[in-house]
N, C-alpha and C positions, 0 to 999 in steps of 0.2 A: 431577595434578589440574588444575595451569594449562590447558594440554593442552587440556581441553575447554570452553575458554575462547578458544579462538582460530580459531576457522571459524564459519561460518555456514551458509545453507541454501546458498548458491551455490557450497559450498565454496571460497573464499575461504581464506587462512590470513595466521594474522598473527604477533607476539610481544612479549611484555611480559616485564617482571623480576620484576613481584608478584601477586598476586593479593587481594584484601581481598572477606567478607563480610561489611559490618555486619549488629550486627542489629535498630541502632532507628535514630532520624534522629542524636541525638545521637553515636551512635559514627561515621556517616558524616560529621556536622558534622571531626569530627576529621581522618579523614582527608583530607578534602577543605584544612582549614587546612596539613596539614602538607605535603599536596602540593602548595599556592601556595607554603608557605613554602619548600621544597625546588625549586621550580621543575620538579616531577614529570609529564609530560603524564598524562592520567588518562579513562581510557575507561571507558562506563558499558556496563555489561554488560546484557543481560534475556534473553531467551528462545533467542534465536538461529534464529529463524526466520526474518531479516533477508536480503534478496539482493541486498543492493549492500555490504556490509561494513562496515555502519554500527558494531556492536558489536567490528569486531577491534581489538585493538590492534594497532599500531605503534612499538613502545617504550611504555616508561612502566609505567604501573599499569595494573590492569582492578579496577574495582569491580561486584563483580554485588551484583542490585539483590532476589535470592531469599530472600531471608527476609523481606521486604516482603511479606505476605500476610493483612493487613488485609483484610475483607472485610462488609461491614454493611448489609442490604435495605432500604431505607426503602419510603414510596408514593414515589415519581415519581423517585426518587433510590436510589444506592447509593454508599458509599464503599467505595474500591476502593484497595489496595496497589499499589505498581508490579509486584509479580512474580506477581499474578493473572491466569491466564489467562482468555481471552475467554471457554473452555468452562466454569471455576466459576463466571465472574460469569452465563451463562444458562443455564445449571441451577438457580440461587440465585435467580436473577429468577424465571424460569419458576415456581417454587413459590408464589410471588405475585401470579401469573397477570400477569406482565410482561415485556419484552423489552428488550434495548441495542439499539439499531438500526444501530450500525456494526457489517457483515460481513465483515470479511476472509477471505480464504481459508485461511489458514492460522490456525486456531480455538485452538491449543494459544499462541498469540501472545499477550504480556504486556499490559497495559492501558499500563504506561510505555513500551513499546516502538510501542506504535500512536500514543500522543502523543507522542511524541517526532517519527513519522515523518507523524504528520496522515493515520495510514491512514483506508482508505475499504473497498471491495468490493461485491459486488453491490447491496445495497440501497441503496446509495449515490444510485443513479438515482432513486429516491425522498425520500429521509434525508438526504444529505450524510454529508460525511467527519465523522472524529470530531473537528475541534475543535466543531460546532456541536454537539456533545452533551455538552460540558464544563462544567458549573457554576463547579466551583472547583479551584482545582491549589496541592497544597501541593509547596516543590521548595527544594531547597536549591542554595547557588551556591559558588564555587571557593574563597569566602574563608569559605567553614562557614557562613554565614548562611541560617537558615529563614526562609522566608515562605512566607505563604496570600495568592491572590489570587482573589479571586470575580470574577464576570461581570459587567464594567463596571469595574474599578478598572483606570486608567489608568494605560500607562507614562509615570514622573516625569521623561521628558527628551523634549527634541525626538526626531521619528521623521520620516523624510522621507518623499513618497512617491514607491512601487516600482514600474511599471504593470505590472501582468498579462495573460497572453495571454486572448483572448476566449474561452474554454472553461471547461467546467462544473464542470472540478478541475485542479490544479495543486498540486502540493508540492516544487516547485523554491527552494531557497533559503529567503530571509525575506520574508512579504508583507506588505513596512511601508506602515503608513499615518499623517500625521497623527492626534491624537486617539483612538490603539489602545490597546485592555488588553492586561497580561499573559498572557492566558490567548491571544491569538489570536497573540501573539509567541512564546511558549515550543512551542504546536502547532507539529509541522513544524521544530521546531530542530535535528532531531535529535540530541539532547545537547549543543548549541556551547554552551547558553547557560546553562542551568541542569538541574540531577537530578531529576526527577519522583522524588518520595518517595508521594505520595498525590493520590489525584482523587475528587472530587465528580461520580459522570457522571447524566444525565439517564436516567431508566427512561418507555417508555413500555406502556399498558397494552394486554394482547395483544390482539388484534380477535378477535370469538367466532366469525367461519369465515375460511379461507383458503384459495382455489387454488393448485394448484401445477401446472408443465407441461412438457414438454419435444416441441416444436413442431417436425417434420423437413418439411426443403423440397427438391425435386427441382432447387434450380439456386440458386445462391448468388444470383440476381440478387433471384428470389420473395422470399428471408427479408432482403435489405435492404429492398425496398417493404415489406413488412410491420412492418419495424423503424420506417421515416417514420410509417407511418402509425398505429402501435400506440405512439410517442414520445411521441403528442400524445392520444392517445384510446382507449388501453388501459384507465386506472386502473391503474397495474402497480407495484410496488413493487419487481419487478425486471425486466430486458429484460436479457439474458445472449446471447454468441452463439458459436456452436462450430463453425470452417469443416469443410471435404473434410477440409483436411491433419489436423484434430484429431479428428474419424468415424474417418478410419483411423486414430488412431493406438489409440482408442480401444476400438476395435472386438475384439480379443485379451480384452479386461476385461468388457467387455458383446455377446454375441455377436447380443444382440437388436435391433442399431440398424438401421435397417431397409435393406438392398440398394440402394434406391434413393436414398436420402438423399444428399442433397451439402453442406446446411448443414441448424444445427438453433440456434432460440432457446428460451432457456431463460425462463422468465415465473413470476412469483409475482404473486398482486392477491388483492383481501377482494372484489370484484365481479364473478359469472359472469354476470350480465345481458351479453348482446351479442355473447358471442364463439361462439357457432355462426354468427356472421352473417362477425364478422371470419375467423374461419379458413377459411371459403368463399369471400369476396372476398380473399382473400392467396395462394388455391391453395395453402394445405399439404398434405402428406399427413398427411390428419387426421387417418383409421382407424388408419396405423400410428402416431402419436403418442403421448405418452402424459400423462392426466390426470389427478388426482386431488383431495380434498380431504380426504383423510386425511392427519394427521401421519406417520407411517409411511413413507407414500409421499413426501411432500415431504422428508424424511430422506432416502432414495433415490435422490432427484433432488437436493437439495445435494451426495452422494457421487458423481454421477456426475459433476457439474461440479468438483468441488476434486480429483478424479483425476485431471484433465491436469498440475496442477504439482508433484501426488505423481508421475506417470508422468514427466514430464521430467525430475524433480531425481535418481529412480532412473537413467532413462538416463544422464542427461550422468557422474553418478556412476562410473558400471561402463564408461564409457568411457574413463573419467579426467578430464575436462573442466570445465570452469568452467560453470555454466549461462549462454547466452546468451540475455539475454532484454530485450525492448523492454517500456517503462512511458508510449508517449508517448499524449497526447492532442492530437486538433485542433477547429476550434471546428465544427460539430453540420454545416454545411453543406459542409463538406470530409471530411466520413466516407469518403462513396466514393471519391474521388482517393485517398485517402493507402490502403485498405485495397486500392485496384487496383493502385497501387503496389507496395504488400508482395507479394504474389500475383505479380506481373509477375518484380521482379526475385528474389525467392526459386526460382523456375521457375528462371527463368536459370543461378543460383549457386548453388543450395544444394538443387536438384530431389529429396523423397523425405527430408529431411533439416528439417523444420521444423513448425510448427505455431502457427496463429492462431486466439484465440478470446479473450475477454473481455466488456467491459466497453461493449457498442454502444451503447448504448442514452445513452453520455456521449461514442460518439463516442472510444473510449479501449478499444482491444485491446491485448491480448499478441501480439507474436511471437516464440516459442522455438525458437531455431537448436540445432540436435542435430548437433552436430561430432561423426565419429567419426576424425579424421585428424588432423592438425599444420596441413595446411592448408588443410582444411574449418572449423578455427579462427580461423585468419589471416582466410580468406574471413569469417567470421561477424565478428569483431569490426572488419572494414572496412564490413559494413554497418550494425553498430551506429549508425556516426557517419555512415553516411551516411542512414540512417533518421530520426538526432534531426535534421538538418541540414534533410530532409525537412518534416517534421514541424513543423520553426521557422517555415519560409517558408511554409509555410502558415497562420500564424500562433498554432501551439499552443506546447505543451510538453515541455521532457524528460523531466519525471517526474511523474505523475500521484496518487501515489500509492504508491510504494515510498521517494522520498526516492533523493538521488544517494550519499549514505557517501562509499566512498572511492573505492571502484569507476568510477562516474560522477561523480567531481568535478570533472573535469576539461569538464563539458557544462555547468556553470554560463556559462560565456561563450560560449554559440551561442545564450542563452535574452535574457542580460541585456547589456546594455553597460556600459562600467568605470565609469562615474558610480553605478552601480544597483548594481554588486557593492562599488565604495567606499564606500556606504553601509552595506550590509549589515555589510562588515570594519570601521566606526565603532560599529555595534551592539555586534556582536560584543569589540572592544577593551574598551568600557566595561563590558561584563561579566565581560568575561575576561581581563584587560589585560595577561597571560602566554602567552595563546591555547595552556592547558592541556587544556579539557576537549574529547573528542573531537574532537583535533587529528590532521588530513587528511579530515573526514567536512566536504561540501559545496564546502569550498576548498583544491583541489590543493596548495597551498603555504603555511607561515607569511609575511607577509609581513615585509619588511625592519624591522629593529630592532627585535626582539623576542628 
C-alpha cells in the first residue's frame, strides 16, 4: 500500500518507512508532535497529480491528507478539505449556479495540493492563481499545533522582502514581504511550512452565457499578433495556445484539426460583441475553427486542451521516462524571444520529439520533451536548465506554477540570490526548526546544523 504513495504524475519515485492516514486534524496533530518529537522527516501526501515530486518521500513518514473530505457550499464561499478534488468542489458549486475560478489542468487535483503549490491554469489570465481565492486556511504545524487564519491576519514575526520577477505568476519559493498574512505565506509553500487541513475558498457566481473557442492559424506568427492584441482587447477569461509540434501531436486523438493549421488559441469570454471583427483582422482560419456557446461544447474544448499532458505523461510513461517538462514564465514583452528560442533550439536537439503549448496569454508555456533514448534524456534535462537559465535572464521565472518539489529544487538559485534564499531558510527554521516537513521540496539540501 506504501507503494502507491511514492510517484507522482511525472513518475518520479521515492521511499518512506511509514505510511499514516489521519482521519480528523486532532489524530494528525499527533502525528505531526510525535514526528518533531522523534526528529521523523514527514511528507504530506494529496493527490499525486504533482510533477515535480513535491509529494514523494525521501525517507521519513508520508502523511496522506485522504480522508480530509470536508466539503460545505455556501453563497460566495465554500469550505473545502484538503483531499477534495477540484472536480467535487465544481460540480458541488455548479448546483448553485457557481464556480472556483482556479483551473488547473489536471481537475482530479486536491484543493491542499493546489495551495500548497499556489496553482493557477488557464483561467488564470483572467482570475489569478489560487492563493487570491483563499479566504481562510486552517493548517496544522510540525509541533501539532492548529490554527485558522483568515484574510488579512498577519504574520507575527518580521518578514523581509523577496523581489520578484516582473511577470504575471510565479510560485518559485516564498514571496516574502513586509506586513504579509498567513495565508499568502503558507500559498505556494509547498508543504515546508505548514499542512493545509482545511480552506475557506472564494465561489464566484456563474456568468448566464459563455463562449468557448478553439481558434487555428496558418503560421505561428498570425496567432502571436492575435495573442498581443486579443491580451489587451479580447475580454477573454482564457488566451490558451497550442503550437505545430502539439497539432501534431494531437492530431491521432482529433482527426478533425484542420490540414492547414500551424498554431491554434484556445479562448473562453462571457462577450461575443467583436470577434467577427477580431478574427478577420488576426487572419484565422475561421471557417475551419471552432465555436461555440454551449456547455457541451466548451466541455469538448477543455478535453482537447488538457489531452496534451494526458498524451505526454502516457508517452514519456511507455517509454520509460521521467516526464520533461518546462513551467517557466517571462515578463508579457519577452513572450516572443523566449518561445523563438524554444522552437529554434528544440529543432536543433530534439527535432519530432517535443511539444509547446500553454499558458500565452501570461506569457507562460509548456515545453515537453518526449525522450525515447538515454540520450535524448541526457539531451532533455541539459536543456531544462538551459531553458530556466533562459528564462532568468530574461527576467522571469522557473516556476510559474507547478512549484519546484524536489525535482526542480535545485533552480531556486538561478531565480534568487543567497541573501533571498537565506531569508526564506530563516522562515522556514522558525517554523520548522527540525526542517521536518517536506524536506528536499524547494531546497536541494538541509542546511548545516540541523
Amino acid at each position: 500500500m506504501l507503494a502507491n504513495y511514492l510517484s507522482d504524475a511525472s513518475n518520479y519515485k521515492g521511499h518512506a518507512e511509514r505510511l499514516f492516514t489521519p482521519a480528523d486534524e486532532i489524530e494528525l496533530a499527533g502525528i505531526l508532535r510525535a514526528a518533531s518529537h522523534q526528529r521523523e522527516p514527514v511528507t504530506i501526501s494529496g493527490a499525486g497529480t504533482g510533477l515535480v515530486g513535491g509529494r514523494v518521500a525521501e525517507g521519513g513518514w508520508v502523511v496522506s491528507m485522504e480522508r480530509f473530505r470536508k466539503l460545505e457550499i455556501g453563497q460566495g464561499q465554500a469550505r473545502a478539505g484538503a483531499a477534495v478534488s477540484l472536480l467535487a468542489l465544481r460540480d458541488a458549486a455548479l448546483l448553485t449556479k457557481q464556480f472556483y475560478a482556479p483551473d488547473p489542468t489536471e481537475i482530479t487535483a486536491s484543493v491542499g495540493g493546489t495551495i500548497a503549490t499556489n496553482a493557477s491554469g488557464s483561467r488564470s489570465f483572467r482570475f489569478g492563481s489560487t492563493r487570491r481565492h483563499v479566504n481562510a486556511l486552517r493548517v496544522a504545524f510540525i509541533d501539532g499545533r492548529i490554527a485558522e487564519f483568515r484574510r488579512g491576519d498577519k504574520v507575527d514575526f518580521d518578514i523581509p522582502h523577496v523581489p520578484l520577477p516582473d511577470t504575471r505568476k510565479c510560485t518559485t519559493g516564498y514571496q516574502l514581504s513586509p506586513g504579509m498574512d498567513w495565508i499568502d505565506l503558507i500559498c505556494g509553500s509547498e508543504g515546508t511550512l505548514a499542512v493545509v487541513v482545511e480552506a475557506e475558498l472564494k465561489l464566484l457566481p456563474m456568468p448566464r452565457e459563455l463562449f468557448g473557442g478553439i481558434v487555428f492559424f496558418a503560421s505561428d506568427d498570425a496567432a502571436l499578433d492575435a495573442v498581443d492584441d486579443w491580451r489587451e482587447s479580447g475580454n477573454l477569461r482564457m488566451l490558451e495556445y497550442v503550437g505545430r509540434s502539439a497539432l501534431d501531436f494531437l492530431r491521432g486523438r482529433f482527426p478533425e484539426i484542420p490540414a492547414a493549421a500551424a498554431a491554434a488559441l484556445l479562448i473562453e469570454g462571457e462577450d461575443l460583441d467583436g470577434w467577427d471583427t477580431r478574427l478577420e483582422t488576426a487572419h484565422a482560419l475561421t471557417d475551419a475553427s471552432w465555436f461555440s456557446t454551449e456547455p457541451r461544447d466548451r466541455e469538448r474544448f477543455r478535453k482537447f486542451r488538457h489531452s496534451l499532458p494526458e498524451l505526454v505523461i502516457e508517452f514519456v510513461t511507455r517509454h520509460g521516462f521521467l516526464k520533461m517538462g518546462t513551467d517557466y514564465a517571462v515578463p508579457i514583452p519577452r513572450n516572443r524571444e523566449m518561445l523563438r528560442y524554444y522552437n529554434q533550439r528544440l529543432e536543433q536537439a530534439l527535432p519530432g520529439h517535443y511539444v509547446v503549448y500553454g499558458h500565452i496569454g501570461d506569457a507562460h508555456v509548456h515545453v515537453n520533451m518526449l525522450p525515447t533514448s538515454q540520450q535524448e534524456a541526457e539531451t532533455a534535462k541539459t536543456l531544462l536548465k538551459e531553458f530556466a537559465a533562459k528564462a532568468v535572464g530574461l527576467g522571469g521565472t522557473v516556476s510559474a506554477e507547478h512549484g519546484l518539489g524536489k525535482r526542480k529544487a535545485g533552480m531556486l538559485a538561478l531565480q534568487y540570490a543567497p541573501e533571498h534564499i537565506a531569508a526564506m531558510i530563516a522562515v522556514k527554521r522558525r517554523l520548522d526548526p527540525d526542517w521536518l516537513l517536506s524536506r528536499g521540496n524547494l531546497f536541494p539540501a538541509v542546511p548545516a546544523g540541523i
